[in-house]
FIKOLZA-1660 file (N, C-alpha, C; in steps of 0.1 Angstrom, whole numbers, plus 5000, padded with zeros to 4 digits):
% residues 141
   i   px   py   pz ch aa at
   1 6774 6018 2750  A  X  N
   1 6766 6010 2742  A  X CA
   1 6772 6009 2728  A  X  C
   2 6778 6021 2720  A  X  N
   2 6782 6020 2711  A  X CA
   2 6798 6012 2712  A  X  C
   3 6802 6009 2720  A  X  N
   3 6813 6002 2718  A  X CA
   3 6814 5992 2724  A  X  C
   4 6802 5984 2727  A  X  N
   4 6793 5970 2728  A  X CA
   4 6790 5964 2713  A  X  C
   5 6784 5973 2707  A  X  N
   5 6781 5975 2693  A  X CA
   5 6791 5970 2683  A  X  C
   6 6805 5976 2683  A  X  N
   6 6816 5982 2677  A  X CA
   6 6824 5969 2678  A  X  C
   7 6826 5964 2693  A  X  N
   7 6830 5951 2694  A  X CA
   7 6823 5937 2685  A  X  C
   8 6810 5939 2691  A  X  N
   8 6801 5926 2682  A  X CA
   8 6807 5924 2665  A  X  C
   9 6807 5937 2661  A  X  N
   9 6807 5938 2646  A  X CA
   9 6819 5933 2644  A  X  C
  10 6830 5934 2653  A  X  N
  10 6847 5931 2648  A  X CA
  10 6843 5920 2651  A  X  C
  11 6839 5913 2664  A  X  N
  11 6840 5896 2662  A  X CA
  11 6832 5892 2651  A  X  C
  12 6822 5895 2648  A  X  N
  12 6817 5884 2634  A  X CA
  12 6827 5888 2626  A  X  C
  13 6836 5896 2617  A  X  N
  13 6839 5898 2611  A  X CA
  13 6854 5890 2611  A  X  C
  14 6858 5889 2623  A  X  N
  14 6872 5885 2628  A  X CA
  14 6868 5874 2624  A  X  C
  15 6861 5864 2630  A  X  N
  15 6853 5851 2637  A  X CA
  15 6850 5845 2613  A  X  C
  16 6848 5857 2612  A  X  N
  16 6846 5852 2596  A  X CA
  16 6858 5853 2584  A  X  C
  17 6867 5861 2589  A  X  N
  17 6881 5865 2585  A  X CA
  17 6886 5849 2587  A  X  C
  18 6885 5846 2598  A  X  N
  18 6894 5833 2606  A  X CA
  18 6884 5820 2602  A  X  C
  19 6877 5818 2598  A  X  N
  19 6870 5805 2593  A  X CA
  19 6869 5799 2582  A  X  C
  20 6864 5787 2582  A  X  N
  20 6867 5783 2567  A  X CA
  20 6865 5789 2554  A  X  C
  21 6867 5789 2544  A  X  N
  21 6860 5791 2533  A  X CA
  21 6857 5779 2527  A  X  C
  22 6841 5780 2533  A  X  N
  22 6833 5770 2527  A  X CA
  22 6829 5771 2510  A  X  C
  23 6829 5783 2504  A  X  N
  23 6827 5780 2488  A  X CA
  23 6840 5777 2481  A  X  C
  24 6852 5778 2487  A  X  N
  24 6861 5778 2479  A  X CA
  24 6868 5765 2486  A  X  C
  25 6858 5755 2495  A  X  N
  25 6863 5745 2497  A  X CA
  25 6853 5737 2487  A  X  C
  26 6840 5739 2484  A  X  N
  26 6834 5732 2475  A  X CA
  26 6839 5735 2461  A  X  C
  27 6848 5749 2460  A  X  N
  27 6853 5748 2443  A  X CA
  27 6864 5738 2445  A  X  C
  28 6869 5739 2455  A  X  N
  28 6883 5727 2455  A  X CA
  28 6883 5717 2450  A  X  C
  29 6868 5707 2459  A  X  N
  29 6865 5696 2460  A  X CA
  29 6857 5693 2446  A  X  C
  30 6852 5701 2440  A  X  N
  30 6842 5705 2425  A  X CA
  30 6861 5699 2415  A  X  C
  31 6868 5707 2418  A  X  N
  31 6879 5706 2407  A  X CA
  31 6888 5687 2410  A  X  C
  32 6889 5686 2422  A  X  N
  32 6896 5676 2429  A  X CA
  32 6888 5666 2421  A  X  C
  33 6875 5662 2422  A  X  N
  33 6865 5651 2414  A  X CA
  33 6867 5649 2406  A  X  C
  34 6872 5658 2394  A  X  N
  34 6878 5655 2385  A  X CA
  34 6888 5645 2379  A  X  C
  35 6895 5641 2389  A  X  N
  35 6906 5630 2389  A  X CA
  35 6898 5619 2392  A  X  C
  36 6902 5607 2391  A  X  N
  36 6899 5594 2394  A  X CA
  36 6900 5593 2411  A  X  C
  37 6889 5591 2412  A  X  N
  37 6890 5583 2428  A  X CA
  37 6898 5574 2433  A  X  C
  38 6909 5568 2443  A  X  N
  38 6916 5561 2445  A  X CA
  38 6911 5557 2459  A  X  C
  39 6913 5546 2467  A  X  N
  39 6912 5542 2476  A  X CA
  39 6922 5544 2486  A  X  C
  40 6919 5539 2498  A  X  N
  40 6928 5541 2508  A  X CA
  40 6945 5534 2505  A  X  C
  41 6944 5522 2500  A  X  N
  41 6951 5514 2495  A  X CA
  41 6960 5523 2486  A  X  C
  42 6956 5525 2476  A  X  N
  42 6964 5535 2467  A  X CA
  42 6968 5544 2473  A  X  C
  43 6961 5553 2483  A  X  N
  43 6969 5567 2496  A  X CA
  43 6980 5555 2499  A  X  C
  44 6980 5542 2505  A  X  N
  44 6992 5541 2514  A  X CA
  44 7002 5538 2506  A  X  C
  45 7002 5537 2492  A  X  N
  45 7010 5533 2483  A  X CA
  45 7017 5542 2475  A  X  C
  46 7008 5554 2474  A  X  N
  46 7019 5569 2470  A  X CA
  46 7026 5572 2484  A  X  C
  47 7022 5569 2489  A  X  N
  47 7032 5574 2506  A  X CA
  47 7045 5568 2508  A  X  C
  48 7041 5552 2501  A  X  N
  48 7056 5543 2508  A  X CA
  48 7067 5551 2501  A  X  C
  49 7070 5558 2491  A  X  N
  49 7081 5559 2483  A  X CA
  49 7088 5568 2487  A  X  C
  50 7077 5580 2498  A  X  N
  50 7086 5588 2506  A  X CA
  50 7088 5585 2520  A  X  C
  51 7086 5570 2523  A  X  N
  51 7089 5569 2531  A  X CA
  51 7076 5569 2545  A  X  C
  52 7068 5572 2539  A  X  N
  52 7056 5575 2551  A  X CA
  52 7050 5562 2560  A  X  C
  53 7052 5556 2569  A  X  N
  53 7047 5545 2575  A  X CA
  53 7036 5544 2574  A  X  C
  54 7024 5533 2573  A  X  N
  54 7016 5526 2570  A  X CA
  54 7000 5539 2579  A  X  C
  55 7006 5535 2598  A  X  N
  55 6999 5539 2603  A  X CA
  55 7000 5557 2603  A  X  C
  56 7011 5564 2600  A  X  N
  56 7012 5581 2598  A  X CA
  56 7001 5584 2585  A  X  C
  57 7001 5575 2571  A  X  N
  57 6998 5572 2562  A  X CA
  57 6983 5575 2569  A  X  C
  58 6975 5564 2571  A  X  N
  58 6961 5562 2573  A  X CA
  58 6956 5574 2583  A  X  C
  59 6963 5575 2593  A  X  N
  59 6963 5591 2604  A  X CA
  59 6959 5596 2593  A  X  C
  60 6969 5606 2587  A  X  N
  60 6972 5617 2580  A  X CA
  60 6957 5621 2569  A  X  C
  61 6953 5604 2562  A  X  N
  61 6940 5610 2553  A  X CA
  61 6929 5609 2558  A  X  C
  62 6930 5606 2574  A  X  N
  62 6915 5606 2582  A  X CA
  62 6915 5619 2582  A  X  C
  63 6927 5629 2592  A  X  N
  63 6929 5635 2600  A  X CA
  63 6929 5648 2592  A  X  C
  64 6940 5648 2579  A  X  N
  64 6935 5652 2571  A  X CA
  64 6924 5661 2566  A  X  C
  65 6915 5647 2560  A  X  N
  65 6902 5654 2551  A  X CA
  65 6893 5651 2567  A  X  C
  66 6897 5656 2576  A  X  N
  66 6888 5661 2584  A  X CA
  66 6887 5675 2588  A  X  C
  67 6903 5680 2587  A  X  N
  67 6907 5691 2588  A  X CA
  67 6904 5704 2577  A  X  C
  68 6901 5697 2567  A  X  N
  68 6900 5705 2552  A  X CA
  68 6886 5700 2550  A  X  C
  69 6881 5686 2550  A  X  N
  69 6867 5688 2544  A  X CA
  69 6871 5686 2530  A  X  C
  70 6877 5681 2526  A  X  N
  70 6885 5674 2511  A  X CA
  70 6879 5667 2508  A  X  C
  71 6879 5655 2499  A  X  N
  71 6878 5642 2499  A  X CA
  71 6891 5635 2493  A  X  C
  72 6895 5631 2506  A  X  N
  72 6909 5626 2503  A  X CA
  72 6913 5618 2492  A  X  C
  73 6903 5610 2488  A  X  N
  73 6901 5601 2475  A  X CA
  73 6909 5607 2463  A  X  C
  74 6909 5622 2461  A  X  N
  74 6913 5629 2449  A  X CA
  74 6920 5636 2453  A  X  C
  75 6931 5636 2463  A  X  N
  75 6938 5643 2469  A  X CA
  75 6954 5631 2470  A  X  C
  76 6965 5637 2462  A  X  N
  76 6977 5629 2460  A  X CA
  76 6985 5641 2464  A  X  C
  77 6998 5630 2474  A  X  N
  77 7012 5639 2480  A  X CA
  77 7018 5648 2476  A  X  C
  78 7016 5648 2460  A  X  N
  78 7022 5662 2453  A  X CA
  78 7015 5672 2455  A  X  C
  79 7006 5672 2455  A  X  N
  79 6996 5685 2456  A  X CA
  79 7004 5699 2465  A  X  C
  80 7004 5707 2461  A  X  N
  80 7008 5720 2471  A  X CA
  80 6992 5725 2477  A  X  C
  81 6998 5727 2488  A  X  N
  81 6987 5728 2500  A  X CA
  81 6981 5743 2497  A  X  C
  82 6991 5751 2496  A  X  N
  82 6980 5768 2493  A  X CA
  82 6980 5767 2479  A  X  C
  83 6988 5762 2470  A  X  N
  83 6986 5766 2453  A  X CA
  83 6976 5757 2446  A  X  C
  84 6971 5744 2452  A  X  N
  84 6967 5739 2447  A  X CA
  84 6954 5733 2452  A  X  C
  85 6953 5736 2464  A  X  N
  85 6940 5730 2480  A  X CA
  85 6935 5744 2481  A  X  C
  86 6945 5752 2485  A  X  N
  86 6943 5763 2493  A  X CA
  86 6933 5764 2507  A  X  C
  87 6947 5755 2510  A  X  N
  87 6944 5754 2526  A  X CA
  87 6942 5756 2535  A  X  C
  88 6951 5767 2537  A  X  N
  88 6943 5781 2551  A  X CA
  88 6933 5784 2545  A  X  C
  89 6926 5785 2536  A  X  N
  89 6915 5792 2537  A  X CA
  89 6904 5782 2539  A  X  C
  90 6906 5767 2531  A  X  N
  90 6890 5757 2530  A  X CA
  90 6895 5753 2543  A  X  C
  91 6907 5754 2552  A  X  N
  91 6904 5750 2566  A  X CA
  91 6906 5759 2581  A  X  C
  92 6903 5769 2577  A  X  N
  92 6908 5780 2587  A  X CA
  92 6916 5781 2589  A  X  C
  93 6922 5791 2600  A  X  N
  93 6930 5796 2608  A  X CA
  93 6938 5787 2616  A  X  C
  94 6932 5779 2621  A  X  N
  94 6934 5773 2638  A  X CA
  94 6932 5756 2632  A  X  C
  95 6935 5752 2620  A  X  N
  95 6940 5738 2617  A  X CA
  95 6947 5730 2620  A  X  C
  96 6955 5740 2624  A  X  N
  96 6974 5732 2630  A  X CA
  96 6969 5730 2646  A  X  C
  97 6962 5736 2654  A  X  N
  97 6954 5733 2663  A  X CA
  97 6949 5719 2665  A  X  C
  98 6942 5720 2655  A  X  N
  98 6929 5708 2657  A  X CA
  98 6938 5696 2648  A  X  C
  99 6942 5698 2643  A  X  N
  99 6955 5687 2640  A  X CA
  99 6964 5681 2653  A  X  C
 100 6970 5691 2657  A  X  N
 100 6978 5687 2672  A  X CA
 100 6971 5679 2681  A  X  C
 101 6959 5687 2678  A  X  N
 101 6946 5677 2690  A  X CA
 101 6945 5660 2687  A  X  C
 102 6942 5660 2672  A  X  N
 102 6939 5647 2667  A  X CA
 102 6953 5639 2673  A  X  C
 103 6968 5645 2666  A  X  N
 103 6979 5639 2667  A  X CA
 103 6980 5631 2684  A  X  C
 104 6978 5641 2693  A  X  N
 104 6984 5642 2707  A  X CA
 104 6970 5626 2711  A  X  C
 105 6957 5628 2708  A  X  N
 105 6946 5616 2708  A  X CA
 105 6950 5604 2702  A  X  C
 106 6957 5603 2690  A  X  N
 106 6960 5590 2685  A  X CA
 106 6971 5585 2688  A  X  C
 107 6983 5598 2692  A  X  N
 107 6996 5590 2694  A  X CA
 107 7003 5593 2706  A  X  C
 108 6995 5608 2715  A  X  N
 108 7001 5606 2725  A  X CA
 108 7017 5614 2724  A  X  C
 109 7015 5622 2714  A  X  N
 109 7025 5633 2711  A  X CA
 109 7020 5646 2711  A  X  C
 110 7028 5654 2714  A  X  N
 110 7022 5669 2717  A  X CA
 110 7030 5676 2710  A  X  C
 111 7028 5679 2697  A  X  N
 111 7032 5690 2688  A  X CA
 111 7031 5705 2687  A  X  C
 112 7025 5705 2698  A  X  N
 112 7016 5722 2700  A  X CA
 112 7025 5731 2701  A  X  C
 113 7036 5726 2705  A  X  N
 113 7051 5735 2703  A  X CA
 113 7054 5737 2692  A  X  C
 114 7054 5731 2680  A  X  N
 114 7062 5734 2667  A  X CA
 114 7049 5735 2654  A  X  C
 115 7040 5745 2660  A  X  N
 115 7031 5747 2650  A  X CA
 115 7036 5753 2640  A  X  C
 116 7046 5764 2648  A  X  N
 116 7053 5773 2635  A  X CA
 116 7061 5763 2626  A  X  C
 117 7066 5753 2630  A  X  N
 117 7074 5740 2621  A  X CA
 117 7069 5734 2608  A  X  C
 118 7053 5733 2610  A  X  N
 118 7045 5725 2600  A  X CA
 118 7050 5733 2585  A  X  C
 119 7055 5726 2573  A  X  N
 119 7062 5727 2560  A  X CA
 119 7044 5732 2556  A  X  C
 120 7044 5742 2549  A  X  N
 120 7034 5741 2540  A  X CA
 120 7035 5740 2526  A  X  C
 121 7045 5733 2517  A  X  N
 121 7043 5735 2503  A  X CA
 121 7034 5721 2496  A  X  C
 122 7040 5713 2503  A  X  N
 122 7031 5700 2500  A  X CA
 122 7027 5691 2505  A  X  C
 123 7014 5681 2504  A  X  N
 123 7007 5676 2511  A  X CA
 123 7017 5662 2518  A  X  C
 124 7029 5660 2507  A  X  N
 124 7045 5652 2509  A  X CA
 124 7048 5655 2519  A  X  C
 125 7049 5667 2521  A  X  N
 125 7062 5676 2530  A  X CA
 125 7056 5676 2542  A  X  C
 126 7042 5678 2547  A  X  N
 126 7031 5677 2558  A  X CA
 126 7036 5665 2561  A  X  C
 127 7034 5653 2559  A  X  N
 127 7033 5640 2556  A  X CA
 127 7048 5640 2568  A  X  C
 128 7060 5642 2556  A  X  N
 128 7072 5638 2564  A  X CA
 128 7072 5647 2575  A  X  C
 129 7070 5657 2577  A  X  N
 129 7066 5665 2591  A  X CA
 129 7062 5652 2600  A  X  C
 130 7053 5652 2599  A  X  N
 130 7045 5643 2606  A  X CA
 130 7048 5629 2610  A  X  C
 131 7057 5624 2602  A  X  N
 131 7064 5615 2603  A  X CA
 131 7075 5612 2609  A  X  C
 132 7083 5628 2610  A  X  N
 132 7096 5627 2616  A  X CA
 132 7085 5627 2628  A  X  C
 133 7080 5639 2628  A  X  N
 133 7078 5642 2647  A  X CA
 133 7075 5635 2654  A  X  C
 134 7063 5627 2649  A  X  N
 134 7055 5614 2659  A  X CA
 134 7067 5602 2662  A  X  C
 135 7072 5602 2652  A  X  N
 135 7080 5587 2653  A  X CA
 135 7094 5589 2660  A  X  C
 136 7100 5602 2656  A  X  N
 136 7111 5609 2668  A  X CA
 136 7107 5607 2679  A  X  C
 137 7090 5613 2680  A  X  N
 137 7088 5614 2701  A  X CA
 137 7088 5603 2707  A  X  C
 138 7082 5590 2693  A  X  N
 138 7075 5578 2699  A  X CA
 138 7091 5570 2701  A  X  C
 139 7103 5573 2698  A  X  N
 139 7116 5568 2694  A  X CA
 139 7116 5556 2685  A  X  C
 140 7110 5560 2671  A  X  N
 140 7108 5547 2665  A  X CA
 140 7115 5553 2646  A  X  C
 141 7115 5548 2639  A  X  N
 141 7115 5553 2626  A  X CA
 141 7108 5553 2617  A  X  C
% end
């Protein structure tokens, strides 16, 4: 019984170790408001200069601030993903997961292999990740 008990207590705790942080995704999004809101339009237009295609572009800030709970609106390419979002934490553990899922749904690519690959310094660097791999698998540029 006691190690029925013993178990329960490590999964909530695990189960809460491994999940979002929901207050320190509303301090994110508290500090992100801050900036001027831009439209989707202005996301595809900071993207073109590194190159990001139109449709990776629009993916990316759905798929994105679905993954984090952001509001992509206040969220630009330079941003560093843990220094400045802090990412693993406002989006769990298992993001690069549920990213792969979105990716493999819209494009019909399966990145589940190179989770360890995903760049985390900037929301840029994600971006061209994402851009080489889908468009490599799909053989396009």
């Amino acid at each position: 019984m006691w190690g029925r008990l013993k178990n329960l207590v490590c999964s909530v705790q695990t189960y809460r170790d491994l999940s979002p942080n929901v207050r320190l995704r509303r301090q994110v999004n508290r500090q992100l408001q801050r900036r001027p809101a831009r439209s989707i339009a202005e996301w595809l237009k900071d993207c073109q200069p590194i190159g990001i295609s139109q449709s990776i572009a629009q993916f990316a800030y759905a798929a994105l601030q679905r993954c984090s709970g952001l509001n992509f609106a206040h969220v630009l390419p330079t941003d560093r993903l843990e220094a400045d979002l802090q990412w693993t934490e406002i989006c769990g553990y298992d993001w690069q997961l549920t990213l792969c899922d979105d990716i493999q749904q819209q494009f019909n690519v399966d990145l589940s292999d190179r989770l360890d690959q995903i760049p985390m310094e900037t929301v840029a660097d994600l971006l061209l990740f994402l851009q080489q791999q889908i468009c490599g698998c799909l053989g396009r540029s």
